[in-house]
KEPAKE-429373 format. One record per atom (N, C-alpha, C): residue in one letter; atom name; z, x, y. Coordinates in steps of 0.05 Angstrom, whole numbers, plus 5000, padded with zeros to 4 digits. Example, Ala and Ser with C-alpha at 12.3 -4.5 7.8 and 13.67 -1.06 7.14 Angstrom:
<batis>
<bati 'a'; 'N'; <5156; 5264; 4886>>
<bati 'a'; 'CA'; <5156; 5246; 4910>>
<bati 'a'; 'C'; <5156; 5264; 4934>>
<bati 's'; 'N'; <5142; 5257; 4955>>
<bati 's'; 'CA'; <5143; 5273; 4979>>
<bati 's'; 'C'; <5157; 5258; 5001>>
</batis>
This chain:
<batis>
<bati 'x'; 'N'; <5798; 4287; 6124>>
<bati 'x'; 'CA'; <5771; 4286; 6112>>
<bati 'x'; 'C'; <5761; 4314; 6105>>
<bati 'x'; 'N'; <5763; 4324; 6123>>
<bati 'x'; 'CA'; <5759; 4365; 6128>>
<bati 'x'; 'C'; <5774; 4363; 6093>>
<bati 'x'; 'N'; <5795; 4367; 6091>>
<bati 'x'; 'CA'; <5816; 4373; 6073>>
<bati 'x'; 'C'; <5801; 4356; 6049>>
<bati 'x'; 'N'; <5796; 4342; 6039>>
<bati 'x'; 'CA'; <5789; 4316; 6015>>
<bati 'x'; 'C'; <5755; 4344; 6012>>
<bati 'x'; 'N'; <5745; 4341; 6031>>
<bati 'x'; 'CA'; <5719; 4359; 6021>>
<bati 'x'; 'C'; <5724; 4394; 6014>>
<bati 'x'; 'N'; <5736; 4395; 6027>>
<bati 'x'; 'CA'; <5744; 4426; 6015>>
<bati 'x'; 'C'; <5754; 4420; 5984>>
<bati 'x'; 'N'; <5772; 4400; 5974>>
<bati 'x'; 'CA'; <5787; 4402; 5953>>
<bati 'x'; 'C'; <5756; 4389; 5935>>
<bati 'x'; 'N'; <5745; 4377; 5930>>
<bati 'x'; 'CA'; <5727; 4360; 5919>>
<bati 'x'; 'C'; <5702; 4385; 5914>>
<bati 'x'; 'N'; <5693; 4406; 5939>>
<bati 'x'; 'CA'; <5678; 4435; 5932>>
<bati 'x'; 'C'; <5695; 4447; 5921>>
<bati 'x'; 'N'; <5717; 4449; 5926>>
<bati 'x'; 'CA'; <5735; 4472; 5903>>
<bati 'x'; 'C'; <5734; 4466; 5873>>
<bati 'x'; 'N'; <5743; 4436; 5868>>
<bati 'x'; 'CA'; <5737; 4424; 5843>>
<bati 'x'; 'C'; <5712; 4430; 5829>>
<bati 'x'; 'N'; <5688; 4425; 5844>>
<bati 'x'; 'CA'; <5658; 4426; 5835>>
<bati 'x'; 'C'; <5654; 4452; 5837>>
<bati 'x'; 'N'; <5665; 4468; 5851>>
<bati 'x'; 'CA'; <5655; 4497; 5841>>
<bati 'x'; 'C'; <5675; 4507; 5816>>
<bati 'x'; 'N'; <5694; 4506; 5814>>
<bati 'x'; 'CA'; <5708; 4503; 5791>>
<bati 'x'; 'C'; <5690; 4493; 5762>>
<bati 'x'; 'N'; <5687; 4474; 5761>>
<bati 'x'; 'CA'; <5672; 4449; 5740>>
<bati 'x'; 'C'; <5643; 4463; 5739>>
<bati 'x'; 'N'; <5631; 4476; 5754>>
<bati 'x'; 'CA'; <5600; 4503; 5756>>
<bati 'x'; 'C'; <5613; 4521; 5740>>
<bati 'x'; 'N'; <5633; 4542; 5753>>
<bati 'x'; 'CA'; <5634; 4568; 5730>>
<bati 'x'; 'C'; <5644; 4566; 5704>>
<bati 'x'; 'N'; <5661; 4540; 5698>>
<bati 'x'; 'CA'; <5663; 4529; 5676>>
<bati 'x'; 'C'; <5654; 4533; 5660>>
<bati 'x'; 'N'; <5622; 4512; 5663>>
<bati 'x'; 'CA'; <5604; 4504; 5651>>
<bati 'x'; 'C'; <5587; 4528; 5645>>
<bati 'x'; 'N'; <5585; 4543; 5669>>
<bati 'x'; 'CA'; <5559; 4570; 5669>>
<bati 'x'; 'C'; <5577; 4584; 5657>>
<bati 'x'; 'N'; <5610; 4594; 5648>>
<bati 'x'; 'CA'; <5612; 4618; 5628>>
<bati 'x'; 'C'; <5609; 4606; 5601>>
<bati 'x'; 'N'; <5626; 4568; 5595>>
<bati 'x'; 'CA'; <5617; 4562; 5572>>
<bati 'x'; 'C'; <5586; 4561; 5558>>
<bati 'x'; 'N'; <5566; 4557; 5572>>
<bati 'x'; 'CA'; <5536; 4562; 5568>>
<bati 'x'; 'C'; <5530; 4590; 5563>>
<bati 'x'; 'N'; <5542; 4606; 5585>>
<bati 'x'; 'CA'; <5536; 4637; 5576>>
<bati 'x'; 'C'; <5545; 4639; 5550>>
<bati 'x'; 'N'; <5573; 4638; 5540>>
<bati 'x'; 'CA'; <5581; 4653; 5524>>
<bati 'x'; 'C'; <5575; 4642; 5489>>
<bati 'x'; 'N'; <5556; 4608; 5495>>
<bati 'x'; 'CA'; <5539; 4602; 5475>>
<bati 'x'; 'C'; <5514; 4618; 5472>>
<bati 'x'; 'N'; <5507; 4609; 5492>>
<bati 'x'; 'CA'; <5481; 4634; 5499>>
<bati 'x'; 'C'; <5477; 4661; 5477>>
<bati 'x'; 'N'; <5503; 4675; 5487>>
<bati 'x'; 'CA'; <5504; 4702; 5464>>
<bati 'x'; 'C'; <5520; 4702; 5442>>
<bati 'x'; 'N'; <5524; 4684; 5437>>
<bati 'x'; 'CA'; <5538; 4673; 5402>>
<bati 'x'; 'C'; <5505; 4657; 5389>>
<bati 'x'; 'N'; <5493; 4647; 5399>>
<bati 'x'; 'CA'; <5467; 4641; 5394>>
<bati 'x'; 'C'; <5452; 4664; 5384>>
<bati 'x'; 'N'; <5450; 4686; 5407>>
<bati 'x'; 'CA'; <5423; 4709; 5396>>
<bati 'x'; 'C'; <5434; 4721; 5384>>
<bati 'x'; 'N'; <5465; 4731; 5382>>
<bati 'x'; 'CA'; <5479; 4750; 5358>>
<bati 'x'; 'C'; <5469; 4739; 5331>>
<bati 'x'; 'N'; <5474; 4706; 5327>>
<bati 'x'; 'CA'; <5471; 4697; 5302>>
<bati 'x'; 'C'; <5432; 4695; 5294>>
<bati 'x'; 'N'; <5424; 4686; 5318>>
<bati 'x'; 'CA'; <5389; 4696; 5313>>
<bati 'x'; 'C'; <5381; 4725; 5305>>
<bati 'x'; 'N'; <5392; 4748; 5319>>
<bati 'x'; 'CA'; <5385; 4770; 5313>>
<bati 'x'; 'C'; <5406; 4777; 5289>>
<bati 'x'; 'N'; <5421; 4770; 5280>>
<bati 'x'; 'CA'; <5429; 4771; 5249>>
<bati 'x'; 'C'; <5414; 4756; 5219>>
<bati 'x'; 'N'; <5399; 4723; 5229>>
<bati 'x'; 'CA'; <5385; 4728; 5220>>
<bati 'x'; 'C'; <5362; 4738; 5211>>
<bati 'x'; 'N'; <5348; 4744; 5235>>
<bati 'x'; 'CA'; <5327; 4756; 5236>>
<bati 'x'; 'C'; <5321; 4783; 5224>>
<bati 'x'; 'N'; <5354; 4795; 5218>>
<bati 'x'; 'CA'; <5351; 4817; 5208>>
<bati 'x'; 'C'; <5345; 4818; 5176>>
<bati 'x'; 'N'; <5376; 4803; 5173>>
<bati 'x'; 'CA'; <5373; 4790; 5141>>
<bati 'x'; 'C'; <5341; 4784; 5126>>
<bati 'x'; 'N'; <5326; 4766; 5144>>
<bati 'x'; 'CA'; <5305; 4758; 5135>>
<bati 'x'; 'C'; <5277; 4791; 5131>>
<bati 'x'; 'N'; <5286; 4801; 5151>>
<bati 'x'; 'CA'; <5266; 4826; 5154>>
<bati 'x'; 'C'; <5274; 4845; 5121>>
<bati 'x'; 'N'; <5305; 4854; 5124>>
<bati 'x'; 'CA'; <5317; 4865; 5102>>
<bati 'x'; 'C'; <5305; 4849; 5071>>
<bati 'x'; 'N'; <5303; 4827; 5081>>
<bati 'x'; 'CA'; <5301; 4814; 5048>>
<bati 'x'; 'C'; <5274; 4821; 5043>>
<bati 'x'; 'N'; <5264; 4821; 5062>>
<bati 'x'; 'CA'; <5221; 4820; 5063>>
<bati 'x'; 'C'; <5210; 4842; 5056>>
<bati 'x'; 'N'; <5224; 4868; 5067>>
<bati 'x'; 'CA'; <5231; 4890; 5059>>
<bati 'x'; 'C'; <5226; 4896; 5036>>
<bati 'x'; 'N'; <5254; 4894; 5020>>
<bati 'x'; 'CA'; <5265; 4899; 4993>>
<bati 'x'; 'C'; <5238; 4887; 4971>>
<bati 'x'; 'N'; <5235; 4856; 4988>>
<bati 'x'; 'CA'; <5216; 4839; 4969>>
<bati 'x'; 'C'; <5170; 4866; 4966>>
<bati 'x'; 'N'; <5181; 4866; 4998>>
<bati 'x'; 'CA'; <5145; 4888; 4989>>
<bati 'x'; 'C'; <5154; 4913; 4975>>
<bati 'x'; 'N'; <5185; 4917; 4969>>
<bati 'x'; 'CA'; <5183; 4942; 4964>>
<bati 'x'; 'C'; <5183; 4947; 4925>>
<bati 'x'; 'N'; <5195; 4916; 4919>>
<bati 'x'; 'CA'; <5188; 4924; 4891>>
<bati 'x'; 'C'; <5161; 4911; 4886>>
<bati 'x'; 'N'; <5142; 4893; 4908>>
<bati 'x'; 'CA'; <5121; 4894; 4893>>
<bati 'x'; 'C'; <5100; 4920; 4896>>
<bati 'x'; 'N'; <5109; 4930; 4919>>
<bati 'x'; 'CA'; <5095; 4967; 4914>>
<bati 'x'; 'C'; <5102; 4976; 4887>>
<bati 'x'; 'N'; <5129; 4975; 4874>>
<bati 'x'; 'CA'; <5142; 4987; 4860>>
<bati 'x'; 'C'; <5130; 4982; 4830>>
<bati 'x'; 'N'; <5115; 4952; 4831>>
<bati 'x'; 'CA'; <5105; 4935; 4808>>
<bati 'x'; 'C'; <5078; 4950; 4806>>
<bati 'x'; 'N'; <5060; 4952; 4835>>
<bati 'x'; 'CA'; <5033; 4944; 4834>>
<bati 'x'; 'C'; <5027; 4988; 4819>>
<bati 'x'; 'N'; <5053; 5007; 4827>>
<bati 'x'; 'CA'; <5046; 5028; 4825>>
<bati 'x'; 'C'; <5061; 5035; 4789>>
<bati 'x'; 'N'; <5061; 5020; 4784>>
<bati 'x'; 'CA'; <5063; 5022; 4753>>
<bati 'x'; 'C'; <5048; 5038; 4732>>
<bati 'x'; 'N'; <5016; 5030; 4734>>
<bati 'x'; 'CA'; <5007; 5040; 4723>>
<bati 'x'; 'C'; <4989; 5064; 4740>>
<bati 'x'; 'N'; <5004; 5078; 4748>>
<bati 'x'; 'CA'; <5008; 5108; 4759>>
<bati 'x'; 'C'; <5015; 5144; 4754>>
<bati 'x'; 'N'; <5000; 5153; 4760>>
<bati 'x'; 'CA'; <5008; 5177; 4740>>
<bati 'x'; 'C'; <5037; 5190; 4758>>
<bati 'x'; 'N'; <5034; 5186; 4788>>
<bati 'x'; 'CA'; <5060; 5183; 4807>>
<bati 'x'; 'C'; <5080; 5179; 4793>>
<bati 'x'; 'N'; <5081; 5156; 4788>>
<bati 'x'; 'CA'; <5101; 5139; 4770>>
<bati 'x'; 'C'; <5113; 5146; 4739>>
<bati 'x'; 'N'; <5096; 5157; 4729>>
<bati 'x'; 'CA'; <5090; 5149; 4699>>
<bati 'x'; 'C'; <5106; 5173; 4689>>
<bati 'x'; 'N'; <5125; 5180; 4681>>
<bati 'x'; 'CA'; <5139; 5205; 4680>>
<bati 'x'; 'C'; <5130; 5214; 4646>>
<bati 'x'; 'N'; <5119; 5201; 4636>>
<bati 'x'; 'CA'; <5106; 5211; 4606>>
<bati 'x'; 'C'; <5085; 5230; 4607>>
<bati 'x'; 'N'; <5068; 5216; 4632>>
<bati 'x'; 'CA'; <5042; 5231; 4636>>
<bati 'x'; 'C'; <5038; 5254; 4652>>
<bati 'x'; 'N'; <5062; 5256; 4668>>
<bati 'x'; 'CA'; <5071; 5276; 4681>>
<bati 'x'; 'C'; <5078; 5304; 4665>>
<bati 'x'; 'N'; <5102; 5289; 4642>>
<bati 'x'; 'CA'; <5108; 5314; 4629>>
<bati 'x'; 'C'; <5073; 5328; 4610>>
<bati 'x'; 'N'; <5058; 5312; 4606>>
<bati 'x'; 'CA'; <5037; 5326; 4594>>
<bati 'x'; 'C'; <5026; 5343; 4608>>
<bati 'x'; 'N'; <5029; 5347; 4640>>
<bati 'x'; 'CA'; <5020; 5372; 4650>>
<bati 'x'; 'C'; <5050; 5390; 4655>>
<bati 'x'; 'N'; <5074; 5381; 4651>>
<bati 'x'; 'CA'; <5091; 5400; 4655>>
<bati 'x'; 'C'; <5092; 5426; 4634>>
<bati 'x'; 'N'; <5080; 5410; 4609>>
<bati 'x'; 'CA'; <5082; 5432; 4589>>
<bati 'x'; 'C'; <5063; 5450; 4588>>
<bati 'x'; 'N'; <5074; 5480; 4581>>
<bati 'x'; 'CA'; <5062; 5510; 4580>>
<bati 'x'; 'C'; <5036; 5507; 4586>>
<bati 'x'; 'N'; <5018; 5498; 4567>>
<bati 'x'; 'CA'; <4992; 5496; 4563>>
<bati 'x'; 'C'; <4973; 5489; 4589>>
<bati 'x'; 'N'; <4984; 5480; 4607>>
<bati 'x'; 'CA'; <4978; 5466; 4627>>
<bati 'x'; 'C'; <4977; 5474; 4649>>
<bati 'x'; 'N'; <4971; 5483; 4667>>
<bati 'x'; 'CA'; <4971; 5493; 4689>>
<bati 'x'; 'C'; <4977; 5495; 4724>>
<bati 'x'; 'N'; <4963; 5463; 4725>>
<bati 'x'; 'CA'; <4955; 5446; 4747>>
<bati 'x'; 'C'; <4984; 5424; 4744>>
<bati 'x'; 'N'; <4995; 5423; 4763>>
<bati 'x'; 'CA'; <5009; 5411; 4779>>
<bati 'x'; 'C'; <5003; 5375; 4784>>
<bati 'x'; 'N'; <5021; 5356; 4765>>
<bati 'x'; 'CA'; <5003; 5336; 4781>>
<bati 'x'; 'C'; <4999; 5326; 4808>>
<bati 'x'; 'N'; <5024; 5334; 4824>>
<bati 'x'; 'CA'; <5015; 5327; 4848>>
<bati 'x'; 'C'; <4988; 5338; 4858>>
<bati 'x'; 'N'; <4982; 5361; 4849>>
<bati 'x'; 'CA'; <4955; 5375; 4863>>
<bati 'x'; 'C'; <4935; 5357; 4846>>
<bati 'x'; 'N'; <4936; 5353; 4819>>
<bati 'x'; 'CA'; <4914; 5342; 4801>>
<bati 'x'; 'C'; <4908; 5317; 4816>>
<bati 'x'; 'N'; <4920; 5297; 4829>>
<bati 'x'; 'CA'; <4911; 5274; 4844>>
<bati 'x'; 'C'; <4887; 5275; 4865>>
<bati 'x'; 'N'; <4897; 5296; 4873>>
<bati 'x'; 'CA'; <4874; 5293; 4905>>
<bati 'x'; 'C'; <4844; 5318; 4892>>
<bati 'x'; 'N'; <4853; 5329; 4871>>
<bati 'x'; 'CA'; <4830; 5348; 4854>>
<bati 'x'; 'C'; <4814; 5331; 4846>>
<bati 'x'; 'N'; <4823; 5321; 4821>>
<bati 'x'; 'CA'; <4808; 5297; 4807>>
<bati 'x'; 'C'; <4799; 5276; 4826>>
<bati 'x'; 'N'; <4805; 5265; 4845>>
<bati 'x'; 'CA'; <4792; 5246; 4872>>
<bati 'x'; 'C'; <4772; 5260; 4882>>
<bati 'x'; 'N'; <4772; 5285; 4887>>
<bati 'x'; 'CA'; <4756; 5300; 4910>>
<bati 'x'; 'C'; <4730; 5310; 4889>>
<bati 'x'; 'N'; <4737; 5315; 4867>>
<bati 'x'; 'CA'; <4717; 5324; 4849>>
<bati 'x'; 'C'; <4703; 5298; 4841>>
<bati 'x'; 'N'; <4713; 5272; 4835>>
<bati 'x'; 'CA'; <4699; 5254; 4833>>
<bati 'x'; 'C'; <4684; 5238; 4854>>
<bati 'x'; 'N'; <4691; 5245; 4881>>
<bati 'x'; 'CA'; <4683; 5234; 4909>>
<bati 'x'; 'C'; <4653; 5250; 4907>>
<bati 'x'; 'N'; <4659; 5278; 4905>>
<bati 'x'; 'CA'; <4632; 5307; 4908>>
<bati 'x'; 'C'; <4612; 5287; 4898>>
<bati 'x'; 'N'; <4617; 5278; 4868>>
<bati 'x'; 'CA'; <4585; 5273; 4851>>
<bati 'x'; 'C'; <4574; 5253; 4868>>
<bati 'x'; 'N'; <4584; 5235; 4892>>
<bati 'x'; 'CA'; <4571; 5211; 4908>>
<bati 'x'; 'C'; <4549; 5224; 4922>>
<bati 'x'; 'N'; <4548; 5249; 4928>>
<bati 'x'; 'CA'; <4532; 5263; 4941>>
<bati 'x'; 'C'; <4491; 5264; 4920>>
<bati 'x'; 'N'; <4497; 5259; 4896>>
<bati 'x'; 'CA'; <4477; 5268; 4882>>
<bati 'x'; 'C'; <4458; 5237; 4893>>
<bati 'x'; 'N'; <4433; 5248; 4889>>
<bati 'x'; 'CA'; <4408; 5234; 4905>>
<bati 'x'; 'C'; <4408; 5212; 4889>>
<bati 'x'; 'N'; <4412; 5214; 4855>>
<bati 'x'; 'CA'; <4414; 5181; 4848>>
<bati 'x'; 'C'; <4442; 5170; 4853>>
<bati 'x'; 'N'; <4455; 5174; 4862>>
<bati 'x'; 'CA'; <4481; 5158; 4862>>
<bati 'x'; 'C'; <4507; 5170; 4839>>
<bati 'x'; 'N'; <4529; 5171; 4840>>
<bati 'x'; 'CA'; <4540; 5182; 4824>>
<bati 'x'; 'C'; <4531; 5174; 4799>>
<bati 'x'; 'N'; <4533; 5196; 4778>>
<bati 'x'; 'CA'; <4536; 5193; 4756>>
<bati 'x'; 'C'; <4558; 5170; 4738>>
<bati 'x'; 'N'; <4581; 5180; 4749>>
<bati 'x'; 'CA'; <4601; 5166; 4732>>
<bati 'x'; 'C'; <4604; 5134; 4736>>
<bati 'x'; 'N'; <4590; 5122; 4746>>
<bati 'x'; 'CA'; <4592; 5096; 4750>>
<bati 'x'; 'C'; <4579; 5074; 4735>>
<bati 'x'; 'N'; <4572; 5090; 4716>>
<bati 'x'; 'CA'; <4563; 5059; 4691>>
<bati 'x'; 'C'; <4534; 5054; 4688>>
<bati 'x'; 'N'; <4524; 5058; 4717>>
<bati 'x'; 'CA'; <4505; 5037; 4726>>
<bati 'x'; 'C'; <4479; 5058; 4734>>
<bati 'x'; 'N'; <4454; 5048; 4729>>
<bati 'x'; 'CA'; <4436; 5059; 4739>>
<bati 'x'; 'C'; <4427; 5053; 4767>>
<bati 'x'; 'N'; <4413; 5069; 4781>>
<bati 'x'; 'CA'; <4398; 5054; 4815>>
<bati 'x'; 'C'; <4390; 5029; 4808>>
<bati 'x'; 'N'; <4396; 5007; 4822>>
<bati 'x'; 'CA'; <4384; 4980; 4820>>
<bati 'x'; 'C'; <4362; 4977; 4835>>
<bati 'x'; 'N'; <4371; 4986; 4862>>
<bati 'x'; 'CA'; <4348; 4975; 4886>>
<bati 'x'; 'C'; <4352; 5002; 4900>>
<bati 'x'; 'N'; <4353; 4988; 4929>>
<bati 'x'; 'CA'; <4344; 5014; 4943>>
<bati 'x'; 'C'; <4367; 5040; 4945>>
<bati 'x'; 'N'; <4387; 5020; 4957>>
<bati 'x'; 'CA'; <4415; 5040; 4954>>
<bati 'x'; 'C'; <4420; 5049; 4934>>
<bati 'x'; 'N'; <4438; 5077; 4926>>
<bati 'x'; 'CA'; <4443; 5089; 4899>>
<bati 'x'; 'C'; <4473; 5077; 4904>>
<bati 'x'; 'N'; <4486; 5072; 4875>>
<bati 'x'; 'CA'; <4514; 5064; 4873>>
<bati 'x'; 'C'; <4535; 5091; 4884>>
<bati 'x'; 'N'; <4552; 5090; 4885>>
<bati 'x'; 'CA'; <4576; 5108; 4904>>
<bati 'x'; 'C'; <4604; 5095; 4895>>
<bati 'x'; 'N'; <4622; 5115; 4888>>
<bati 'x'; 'CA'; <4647; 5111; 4882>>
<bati 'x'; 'C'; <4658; 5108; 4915>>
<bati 'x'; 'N'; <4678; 5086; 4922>>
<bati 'x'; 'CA'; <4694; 5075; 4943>>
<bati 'x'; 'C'; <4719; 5091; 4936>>
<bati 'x'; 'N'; <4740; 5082; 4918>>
<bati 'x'; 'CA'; <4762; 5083; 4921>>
<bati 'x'; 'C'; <4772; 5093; 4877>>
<bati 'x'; 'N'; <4789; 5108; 4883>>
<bati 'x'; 'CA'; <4798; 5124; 4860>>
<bati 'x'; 'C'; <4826; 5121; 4858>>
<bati 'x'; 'N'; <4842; 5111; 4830>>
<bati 'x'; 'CA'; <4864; 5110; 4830>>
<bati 'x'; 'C'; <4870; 5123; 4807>>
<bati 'x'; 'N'; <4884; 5145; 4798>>
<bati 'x'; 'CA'; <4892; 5154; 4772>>
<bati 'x'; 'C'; <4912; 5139; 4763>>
<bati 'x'; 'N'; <4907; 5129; 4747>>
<bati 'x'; 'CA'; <4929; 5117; 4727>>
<bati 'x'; 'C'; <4949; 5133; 4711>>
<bati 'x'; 'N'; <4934; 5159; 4691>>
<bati 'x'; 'CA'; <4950; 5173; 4677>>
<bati 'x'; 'C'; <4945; 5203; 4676>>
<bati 'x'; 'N'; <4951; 5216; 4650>>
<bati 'x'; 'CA'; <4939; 5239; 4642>>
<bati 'x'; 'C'; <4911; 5237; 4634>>
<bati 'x'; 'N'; <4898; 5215; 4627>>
<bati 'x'; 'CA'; <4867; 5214; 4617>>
<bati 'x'; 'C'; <4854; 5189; 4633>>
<bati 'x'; 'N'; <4866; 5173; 4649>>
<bati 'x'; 'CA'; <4854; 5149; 4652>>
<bati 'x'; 'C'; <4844; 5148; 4683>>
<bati 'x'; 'N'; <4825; 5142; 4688>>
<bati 'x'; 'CA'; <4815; 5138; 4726>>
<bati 'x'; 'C'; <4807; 5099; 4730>>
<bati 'x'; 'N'; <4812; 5099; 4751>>
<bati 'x'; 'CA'; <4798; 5069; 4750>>
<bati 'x'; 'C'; <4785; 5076; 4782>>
<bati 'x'; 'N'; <4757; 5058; 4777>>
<bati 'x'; 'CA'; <4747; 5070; 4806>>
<bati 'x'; 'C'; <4739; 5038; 4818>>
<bati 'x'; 'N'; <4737; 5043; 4839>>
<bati 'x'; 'CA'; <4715; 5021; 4846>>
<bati 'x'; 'C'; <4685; 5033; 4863>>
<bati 'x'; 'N'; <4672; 5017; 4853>>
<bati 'x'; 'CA'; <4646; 5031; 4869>>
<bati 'x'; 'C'; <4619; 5008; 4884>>
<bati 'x'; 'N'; <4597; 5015; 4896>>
<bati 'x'; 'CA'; <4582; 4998; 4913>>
<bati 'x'; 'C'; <4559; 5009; 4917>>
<bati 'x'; 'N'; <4542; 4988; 4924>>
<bati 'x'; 'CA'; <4519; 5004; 4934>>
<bati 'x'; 'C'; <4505; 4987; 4960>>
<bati 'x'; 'N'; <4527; 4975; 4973>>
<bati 'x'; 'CA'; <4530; 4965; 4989>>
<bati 'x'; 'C'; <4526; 4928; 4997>>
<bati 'x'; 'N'; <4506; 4920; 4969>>
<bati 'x'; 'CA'; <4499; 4899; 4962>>
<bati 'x'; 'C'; <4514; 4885; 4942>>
<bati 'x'; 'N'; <4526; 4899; 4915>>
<bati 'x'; 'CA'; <4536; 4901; 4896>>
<bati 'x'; 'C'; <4559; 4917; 4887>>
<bati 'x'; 'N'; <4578; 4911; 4876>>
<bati 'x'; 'CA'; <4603; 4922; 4872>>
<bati 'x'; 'C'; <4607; 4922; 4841>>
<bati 'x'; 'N'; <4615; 4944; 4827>>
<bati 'x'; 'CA'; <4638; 4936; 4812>>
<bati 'x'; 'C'; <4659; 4956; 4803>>
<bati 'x'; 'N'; <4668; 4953; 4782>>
<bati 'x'; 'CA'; <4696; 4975; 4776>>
<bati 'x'; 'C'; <4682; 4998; 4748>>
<bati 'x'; 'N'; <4697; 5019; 4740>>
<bati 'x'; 'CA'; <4689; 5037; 4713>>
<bati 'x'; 'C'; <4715; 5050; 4713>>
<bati 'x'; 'N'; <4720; 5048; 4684>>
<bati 'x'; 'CA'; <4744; 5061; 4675>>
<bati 'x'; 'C'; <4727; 5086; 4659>>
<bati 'x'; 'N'; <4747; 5112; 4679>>
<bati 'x'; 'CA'; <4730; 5133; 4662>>
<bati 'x'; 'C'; <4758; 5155; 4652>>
<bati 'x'; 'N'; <4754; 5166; 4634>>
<bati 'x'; 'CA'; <4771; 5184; 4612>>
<bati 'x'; 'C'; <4771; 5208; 4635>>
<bati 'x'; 'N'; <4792; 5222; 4643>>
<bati 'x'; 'CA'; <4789; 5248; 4651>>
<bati 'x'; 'C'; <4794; 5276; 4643>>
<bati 'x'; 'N'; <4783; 5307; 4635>>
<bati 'x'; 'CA'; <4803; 5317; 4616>>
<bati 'x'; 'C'; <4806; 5345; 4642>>
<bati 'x'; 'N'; <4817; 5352; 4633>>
<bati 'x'; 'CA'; <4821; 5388; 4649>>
<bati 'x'; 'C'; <4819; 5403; 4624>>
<bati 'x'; 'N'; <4803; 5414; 4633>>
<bati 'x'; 'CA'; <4783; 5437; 4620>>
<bati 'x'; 'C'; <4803; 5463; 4620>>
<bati 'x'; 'N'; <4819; 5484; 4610>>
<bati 'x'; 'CA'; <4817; 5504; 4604>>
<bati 'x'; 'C'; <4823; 5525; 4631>>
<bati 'x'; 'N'; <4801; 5527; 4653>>
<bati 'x'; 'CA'; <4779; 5544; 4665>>
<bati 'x'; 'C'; <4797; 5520; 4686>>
<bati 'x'; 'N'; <4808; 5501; 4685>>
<bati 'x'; 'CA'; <4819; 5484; 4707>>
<bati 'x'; 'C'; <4800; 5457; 4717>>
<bati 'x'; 'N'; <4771; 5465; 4705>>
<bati 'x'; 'CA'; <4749; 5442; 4714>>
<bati 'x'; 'C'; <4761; 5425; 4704>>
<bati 'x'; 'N'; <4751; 5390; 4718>>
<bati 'x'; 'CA'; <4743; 5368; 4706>>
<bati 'x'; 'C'; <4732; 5362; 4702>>
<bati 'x'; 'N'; <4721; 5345; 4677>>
<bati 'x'; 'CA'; <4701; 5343; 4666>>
<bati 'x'; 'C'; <4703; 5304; 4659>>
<bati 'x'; 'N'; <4689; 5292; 4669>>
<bati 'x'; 'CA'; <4696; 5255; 4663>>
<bati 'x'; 'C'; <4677; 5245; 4652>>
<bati 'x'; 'N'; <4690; 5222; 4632>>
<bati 'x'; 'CA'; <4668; 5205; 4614>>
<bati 'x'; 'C'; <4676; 5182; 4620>>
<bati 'x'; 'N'; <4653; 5165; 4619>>
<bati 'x'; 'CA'; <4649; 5139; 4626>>
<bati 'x'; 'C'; <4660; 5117; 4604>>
<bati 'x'; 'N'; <4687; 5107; 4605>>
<bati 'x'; 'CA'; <4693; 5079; 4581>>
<bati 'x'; 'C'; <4683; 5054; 4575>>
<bati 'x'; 'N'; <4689; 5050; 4606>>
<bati 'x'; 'CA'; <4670; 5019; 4608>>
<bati 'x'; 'C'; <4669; 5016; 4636>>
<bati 'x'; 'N'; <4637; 5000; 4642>>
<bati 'x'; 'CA'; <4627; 4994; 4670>>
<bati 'x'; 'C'; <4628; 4959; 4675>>
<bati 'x'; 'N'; <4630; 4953; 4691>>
<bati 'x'; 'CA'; <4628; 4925; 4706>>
<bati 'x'; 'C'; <4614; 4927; 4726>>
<bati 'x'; 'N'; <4602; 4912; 4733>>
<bati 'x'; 'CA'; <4581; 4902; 4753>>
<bati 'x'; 'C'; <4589; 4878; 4765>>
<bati 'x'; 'N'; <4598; 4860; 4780>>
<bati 'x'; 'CA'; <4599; 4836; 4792>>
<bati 'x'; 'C'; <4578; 4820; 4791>>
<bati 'x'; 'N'; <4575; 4800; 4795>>
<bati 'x'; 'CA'; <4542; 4785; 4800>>
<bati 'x'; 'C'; <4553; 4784; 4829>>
<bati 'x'; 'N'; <4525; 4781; 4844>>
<bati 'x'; 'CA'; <4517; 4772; 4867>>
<bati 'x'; 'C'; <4532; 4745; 4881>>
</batis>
């Protein structure tokens, strides 16, 4: 009897590590193939935000290698990488004036004066802004030139206003 139970635990511990290396060694054939997808899917998601960055910065002076060369040539001075954050910072300054920037289309409505938010250069001449007055929003496409003397100097194309 001694003998029949020893052989019957030997069997069943047998028929355990069996089972527990076959389970293990699914176990990590399982997360190899999860963490392979998981990668794939990250890589693809990737690639996929990276040409819609690639799309959305199109109309960019970054980008735009035509508009670039118009400051590469002689005449020109300013750098466009530097002209980005110039032209931003010079157009940010005028938010300071007591009616509200100038370049924004729009006269004081109410109490708040309007204020340029956010500035994106498009080209060698083109700005698109968005702006607020905390009630009201809208966009102005304004012409930009470099002056000579290195100033900027901006004119207003067209203004939008949102409704309420």
């Amino acid at each position: 009897m001694k003998r029949s139970f020893l052989l019957y635990a030997f069997i069943l511990l047998v028929l355990i590590n069996v089972f527990t290396y076959s389970f293990l060694s699914n176990e990590v054939k399982f997360e190899q193939e999860r963490y392979e997808r998981t990668t794939k899917r990250l890589k693809d998601s990737l690639n996929s935000l990276s040409l819609k960055l690639n799309d959305a910065n199109y109309f960019s002076l970054e980008k735009n290698e035509n508009a670039q060369n118009y400051f590469d040539s002689a005449s020109k001075t300013i750098a466009y990488e530097k002209l980005i954050p110039i032209v931003t910072e010079k157009l940010m300054d005028l938010n300071s004036n007591p009616k509200g920037n100038p370049y924004v289309g729009q006269d004081q409505i109410g109490v708040n004066k309007f204020v340029i938010n956010k500035v994106k250069v498009l080209n060698h001449r083109w700005i698109i802004a968005d702006y607020s007055d905390g009630k009201m929003w809208g966009e102005v496409l304004l012409k930009y030139f470099v002056n000579d003397d290195e100033s900027i100097s901006f004119e207003v194309i067209q203004s939008l206003l949102y409704a309420k």
